[in-house]
C-alpha positions as CSV (number, residue, x, y, z in Angstrom):
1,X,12.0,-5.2,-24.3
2,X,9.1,-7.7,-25.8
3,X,7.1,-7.3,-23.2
4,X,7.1,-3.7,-23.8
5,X,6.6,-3.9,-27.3
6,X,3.8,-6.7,-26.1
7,X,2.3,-3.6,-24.8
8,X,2.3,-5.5,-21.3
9,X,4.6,-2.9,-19.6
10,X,2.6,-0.4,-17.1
11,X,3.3,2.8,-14.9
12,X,0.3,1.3,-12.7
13,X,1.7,-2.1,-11.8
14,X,5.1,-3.6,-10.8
15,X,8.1,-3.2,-12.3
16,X,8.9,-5.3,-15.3
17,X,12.3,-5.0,-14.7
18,X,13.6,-7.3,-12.2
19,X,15.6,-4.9,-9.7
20,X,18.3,-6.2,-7.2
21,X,17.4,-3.3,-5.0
22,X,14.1,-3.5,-5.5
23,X,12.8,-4.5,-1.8
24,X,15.0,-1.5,-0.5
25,X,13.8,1.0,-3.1
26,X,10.2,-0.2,-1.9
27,X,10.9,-0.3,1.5
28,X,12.4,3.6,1.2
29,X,9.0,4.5,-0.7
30,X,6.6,3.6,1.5
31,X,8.4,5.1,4.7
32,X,9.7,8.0,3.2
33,X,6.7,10.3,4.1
34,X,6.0,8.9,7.7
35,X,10.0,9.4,7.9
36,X,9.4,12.8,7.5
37,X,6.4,13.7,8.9
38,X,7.5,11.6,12.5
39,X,10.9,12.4,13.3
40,X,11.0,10.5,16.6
41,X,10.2,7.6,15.0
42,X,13.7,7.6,12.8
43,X,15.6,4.8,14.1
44,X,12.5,2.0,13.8
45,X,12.2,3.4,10.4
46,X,16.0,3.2,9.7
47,X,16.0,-0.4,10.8
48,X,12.9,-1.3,8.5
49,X,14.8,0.2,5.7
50,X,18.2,-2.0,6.6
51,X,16.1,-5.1,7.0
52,X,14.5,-4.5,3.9
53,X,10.5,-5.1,5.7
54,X,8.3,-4.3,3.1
55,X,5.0,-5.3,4.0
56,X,5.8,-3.9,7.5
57,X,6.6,-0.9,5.4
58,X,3.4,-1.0,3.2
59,X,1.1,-1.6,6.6
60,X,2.9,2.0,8.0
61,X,2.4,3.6,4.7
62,X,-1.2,3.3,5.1
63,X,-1.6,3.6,8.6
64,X,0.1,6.8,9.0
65,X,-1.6,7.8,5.5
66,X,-4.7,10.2,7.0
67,X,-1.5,11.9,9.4
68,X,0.9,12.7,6.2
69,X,-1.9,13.4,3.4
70,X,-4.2,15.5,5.2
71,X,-7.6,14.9,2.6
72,X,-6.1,12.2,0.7
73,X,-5.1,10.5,3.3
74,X,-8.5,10.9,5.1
75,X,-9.8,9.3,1.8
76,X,-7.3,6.4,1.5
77,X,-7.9,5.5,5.1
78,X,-11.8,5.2,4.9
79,X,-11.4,3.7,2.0
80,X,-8.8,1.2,3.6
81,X,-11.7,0.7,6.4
82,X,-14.2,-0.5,3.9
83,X,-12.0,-3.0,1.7
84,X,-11.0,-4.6,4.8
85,X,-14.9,-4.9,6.3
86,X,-15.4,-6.3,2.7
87,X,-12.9,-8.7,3.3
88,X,-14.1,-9.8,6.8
89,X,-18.1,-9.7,6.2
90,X,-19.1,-12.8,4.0
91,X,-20.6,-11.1,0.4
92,X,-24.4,-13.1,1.7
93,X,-24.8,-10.3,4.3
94,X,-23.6,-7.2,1.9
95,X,-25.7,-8.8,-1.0
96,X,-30.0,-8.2,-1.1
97,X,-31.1,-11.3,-1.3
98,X,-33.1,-12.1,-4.9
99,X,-36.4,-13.3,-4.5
100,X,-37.3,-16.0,-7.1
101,X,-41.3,-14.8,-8.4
């Protein structure tokens, strides 16, 4: 309760409150649309939910992302593309060198 009152409590981040359940409330999250949208796909998604895998989880949510969400996912995934080109190409070669006059 301080921390709300702190004003350091947010809809946008994590949880403040520490959940016992909260790896298998994430792990439901993130698969629950590819869970519906690929049916066939059930039983690995039942045993990612069981074992509780959610960074497996998170790396499904945005893979199959574009397939569920037909324009936001087109947007998440190119977006995706380009933080992880970001991450791989050192900032010298996406940076215009300054010239010193």
């Amino acid at each position: 309760m301080e921390r709300i009152n702190e004003g350091l409590g947010t809809t946008h981040g994590s949880s403040i409150i520490s959940l016992e359940d909260k790896p298998f409330a994430e792990t439901i999250r993130n698969l629950t649309p590819a869970y519906n949208k690929f049916p066939f796909l059930r039983s690995f998604f039942d045993y990612l939910i069981k074992k509780r895998k959610v960074k497996l989880s998170k790396l499904i949510y945005i893979l199959t992302g574009p397939f569920v969400y037909s324009t936001w996912g087109e947007i998440m995934f190119r977006e995706m593309f380009f933080i992880f080109l970001k991450a791989l190409i050192p900032k010298r070669f996406l940076m215009p060198s300054k010239k010193i006059s």
